[in-house]
C-alpha positions as CSV (number, residue, x, y, z in Angstrom):
1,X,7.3,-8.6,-15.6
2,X,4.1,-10.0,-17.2
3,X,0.8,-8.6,-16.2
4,X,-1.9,-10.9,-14.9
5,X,-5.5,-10.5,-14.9
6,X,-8.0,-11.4,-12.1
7,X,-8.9,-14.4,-13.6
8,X,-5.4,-15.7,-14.4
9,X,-4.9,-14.7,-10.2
10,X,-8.1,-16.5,-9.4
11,X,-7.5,-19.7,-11.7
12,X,-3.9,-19.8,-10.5
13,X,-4.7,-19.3,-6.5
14,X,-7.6,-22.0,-6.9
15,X,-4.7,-24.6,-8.6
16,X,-3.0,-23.8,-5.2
17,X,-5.3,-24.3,-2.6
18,X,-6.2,-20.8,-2.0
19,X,-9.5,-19.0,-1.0
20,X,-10.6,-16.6,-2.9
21,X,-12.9,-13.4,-1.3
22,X,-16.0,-13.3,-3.4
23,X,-17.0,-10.0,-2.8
24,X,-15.4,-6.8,-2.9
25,X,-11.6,-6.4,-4.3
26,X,-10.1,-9.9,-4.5
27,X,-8.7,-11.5,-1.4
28,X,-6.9,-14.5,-1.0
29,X,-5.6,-16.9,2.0
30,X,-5.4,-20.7,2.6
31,X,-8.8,-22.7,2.7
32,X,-7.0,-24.5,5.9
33,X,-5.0,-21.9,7.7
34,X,-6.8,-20.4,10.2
35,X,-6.2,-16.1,11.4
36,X,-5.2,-17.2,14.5
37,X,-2.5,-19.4,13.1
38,X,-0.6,-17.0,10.8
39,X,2.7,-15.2,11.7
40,X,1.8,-11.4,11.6
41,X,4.1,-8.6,12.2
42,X,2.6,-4.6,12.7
43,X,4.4,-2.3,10.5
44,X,3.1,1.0,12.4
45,X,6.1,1.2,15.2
46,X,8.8,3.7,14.3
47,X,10.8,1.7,11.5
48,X,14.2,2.8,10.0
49,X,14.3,3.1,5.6
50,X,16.8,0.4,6.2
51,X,14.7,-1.7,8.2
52,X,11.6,-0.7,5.4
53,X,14.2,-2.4,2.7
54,X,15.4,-5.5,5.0
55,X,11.5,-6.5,5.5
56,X,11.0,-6.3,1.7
57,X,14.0,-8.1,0.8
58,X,12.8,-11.0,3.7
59,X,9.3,-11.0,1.9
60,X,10.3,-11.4,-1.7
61,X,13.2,-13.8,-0.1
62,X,15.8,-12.4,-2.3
63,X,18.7,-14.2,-0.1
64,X,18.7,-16.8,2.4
65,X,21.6,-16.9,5.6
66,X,19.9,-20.4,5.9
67,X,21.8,-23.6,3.4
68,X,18.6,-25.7,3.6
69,X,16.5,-22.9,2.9
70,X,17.1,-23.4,-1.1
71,X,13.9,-22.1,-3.1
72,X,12.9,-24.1,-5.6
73,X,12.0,-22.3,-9.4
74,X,8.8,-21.4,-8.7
75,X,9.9,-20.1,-5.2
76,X,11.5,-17.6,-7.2
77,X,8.7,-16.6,-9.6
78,X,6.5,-13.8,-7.5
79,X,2.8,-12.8,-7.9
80,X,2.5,-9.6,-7.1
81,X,-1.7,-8.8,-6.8
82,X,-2.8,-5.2,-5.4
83,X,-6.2,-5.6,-4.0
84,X,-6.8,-1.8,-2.6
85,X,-5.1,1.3,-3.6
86,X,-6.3,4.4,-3.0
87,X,-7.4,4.2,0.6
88,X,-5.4,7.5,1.3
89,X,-5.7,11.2,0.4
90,X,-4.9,12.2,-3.3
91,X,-1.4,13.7,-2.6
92,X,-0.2,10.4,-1.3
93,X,-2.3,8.3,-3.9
94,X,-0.5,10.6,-6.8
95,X,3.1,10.2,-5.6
96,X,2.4,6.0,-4.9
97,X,0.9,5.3,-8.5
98,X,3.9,7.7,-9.7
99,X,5.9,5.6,-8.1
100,X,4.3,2.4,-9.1
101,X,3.8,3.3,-12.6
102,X,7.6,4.3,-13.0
103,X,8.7,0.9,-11.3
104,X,6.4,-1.5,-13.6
105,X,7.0,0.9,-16.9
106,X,3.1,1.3,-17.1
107,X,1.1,4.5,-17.4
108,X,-2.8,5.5,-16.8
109,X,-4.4,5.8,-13.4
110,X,-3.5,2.7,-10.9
111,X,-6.5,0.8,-10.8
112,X,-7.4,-2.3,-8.0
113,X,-7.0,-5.5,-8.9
114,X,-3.9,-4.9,-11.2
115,X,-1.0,-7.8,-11.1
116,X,2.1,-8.9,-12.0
117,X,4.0,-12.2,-12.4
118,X,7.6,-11.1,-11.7
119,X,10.6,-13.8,-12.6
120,X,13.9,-14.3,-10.8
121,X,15.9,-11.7,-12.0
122,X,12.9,-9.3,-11.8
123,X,13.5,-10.1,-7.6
124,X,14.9,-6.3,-6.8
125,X,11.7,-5.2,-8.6
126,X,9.8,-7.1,-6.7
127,X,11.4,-6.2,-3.3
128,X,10.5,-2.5,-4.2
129,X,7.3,-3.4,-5.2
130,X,6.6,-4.4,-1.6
131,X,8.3,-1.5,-0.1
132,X,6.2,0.5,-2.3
133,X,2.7,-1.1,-0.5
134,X,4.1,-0.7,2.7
135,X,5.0,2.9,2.1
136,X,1.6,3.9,0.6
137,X,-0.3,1.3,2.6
138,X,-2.3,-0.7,0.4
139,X,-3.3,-3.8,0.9
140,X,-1.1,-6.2,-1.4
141,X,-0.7,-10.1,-1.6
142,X,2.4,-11.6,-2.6
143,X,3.1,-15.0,-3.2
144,X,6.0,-17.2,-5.0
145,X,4.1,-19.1,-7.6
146,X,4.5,-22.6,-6.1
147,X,1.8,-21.2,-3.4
148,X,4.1,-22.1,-0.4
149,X,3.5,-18.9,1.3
150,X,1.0,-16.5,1.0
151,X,2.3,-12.3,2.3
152,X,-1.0,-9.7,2.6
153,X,0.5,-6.3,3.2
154,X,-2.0,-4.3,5.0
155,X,-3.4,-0.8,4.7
156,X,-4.2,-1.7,8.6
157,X,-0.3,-1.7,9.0
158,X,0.5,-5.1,9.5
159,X,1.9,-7.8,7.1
160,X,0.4,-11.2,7.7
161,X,2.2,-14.3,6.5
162,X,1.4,-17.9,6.4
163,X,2.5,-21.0,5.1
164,X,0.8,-24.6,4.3
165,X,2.5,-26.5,6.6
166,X,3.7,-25.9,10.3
167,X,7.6,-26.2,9.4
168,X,7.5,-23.1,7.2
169,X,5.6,-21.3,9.6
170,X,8.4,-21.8,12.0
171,X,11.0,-20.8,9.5
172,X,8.6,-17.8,8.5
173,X,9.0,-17.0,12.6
174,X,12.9,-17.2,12.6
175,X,13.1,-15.3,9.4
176,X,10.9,-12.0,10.6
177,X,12.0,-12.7,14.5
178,X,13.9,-9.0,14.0
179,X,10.4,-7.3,12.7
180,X,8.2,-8.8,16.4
181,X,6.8,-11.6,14.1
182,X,4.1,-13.4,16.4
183,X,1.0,-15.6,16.6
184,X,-1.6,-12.8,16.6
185,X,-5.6,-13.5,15.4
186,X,-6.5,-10.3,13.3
187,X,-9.6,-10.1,12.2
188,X,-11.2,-9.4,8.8
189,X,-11.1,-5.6,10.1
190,X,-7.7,-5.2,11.1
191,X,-7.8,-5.7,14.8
């Protein structure tokens, strides 16, 4: 697991294509995908721990039932950028960066815009990484280094995923059709 800086993120998501917010804590999406054209799932329905871990495995896309769905070596290389933590009160904030800082073997107080660059056999890291945004609820982007899909967890409690081209979007669909993955527009807000 190799830490990244928010220049190395912003260097590397410009090599990619990506938009990068300019103010604020750092957010990225495709210059060319639209809101309204993204898959986007709501995490705030009543959700089993097991169904928690499946939708993290499906993000970091740890295992594929699908033979023409083989990733490629940098589909297996994750970033893993937080761009807000402590949203919530200080309880939850505590046990989260606990739980971060014991997962990622760092210590001090969990700061925004911290990042890693996790390899392949860091993936069950990775999957817990993203069960650990979704638990807390910060708002988390995750992408395999070759760019072809971009994952913001939300704080808002839905998990927005798109893809460059309209094939992978309709894979993406198939893959989260268990979690009510739709077409939904949600705004900069959250609604």
């Amino acid at each position: 697991m190799e830490p990244i800086s928010k220049e190395w993120t912003q260097s590397w998501a410009a090599e990619r294509g990506f938009r990068v917010s300019a103010d604020g804590p750092m957010r990225l999406s495709y210059e060319s995908t639209s809101r309204g054209k993204r898959a986007t799932l709501l995490i705030d329905s009543e959700r089993t721990p097991s169904d928690l871990v499946l939708l993290a495995n499906r993000i970091v896309r740890v295992e594929s039932e699908d033979e023409d769905d083989q990733l490629s070596d940098e589909d297996q290389v994750y970033l893993f950028w937080i761009s807000e933590s402590n949203i919530w009160d200080e309880m939850t904030e505590a046990l989260a960066s606990c739980a971060f800082a014991a997962l990622t073997n760092t210590t001090g107080a969990l700061l925004d815009g911290r990042g890693f660059l996790l390899q392949p056999a860091e993936s069950q890291i990775a999957v817990l990484l993203c069960l650990n945004a979704i638990l807390f609820g910060w708002d988390v982007y995750v992408a395999p280094r070759s760019g072809s899909f971009l994952c913001h967890i939300s704080h808002d409690q839905y998990i927005d995923l798109c893809t460059r081209d309209p094939q992978a979007l309709e894979m993406t669909l198939k893959r989260f059709e268990a979690w009510g993955v739709e077409f939904r527009s949600i705004d900069e807000d959250g609604k």
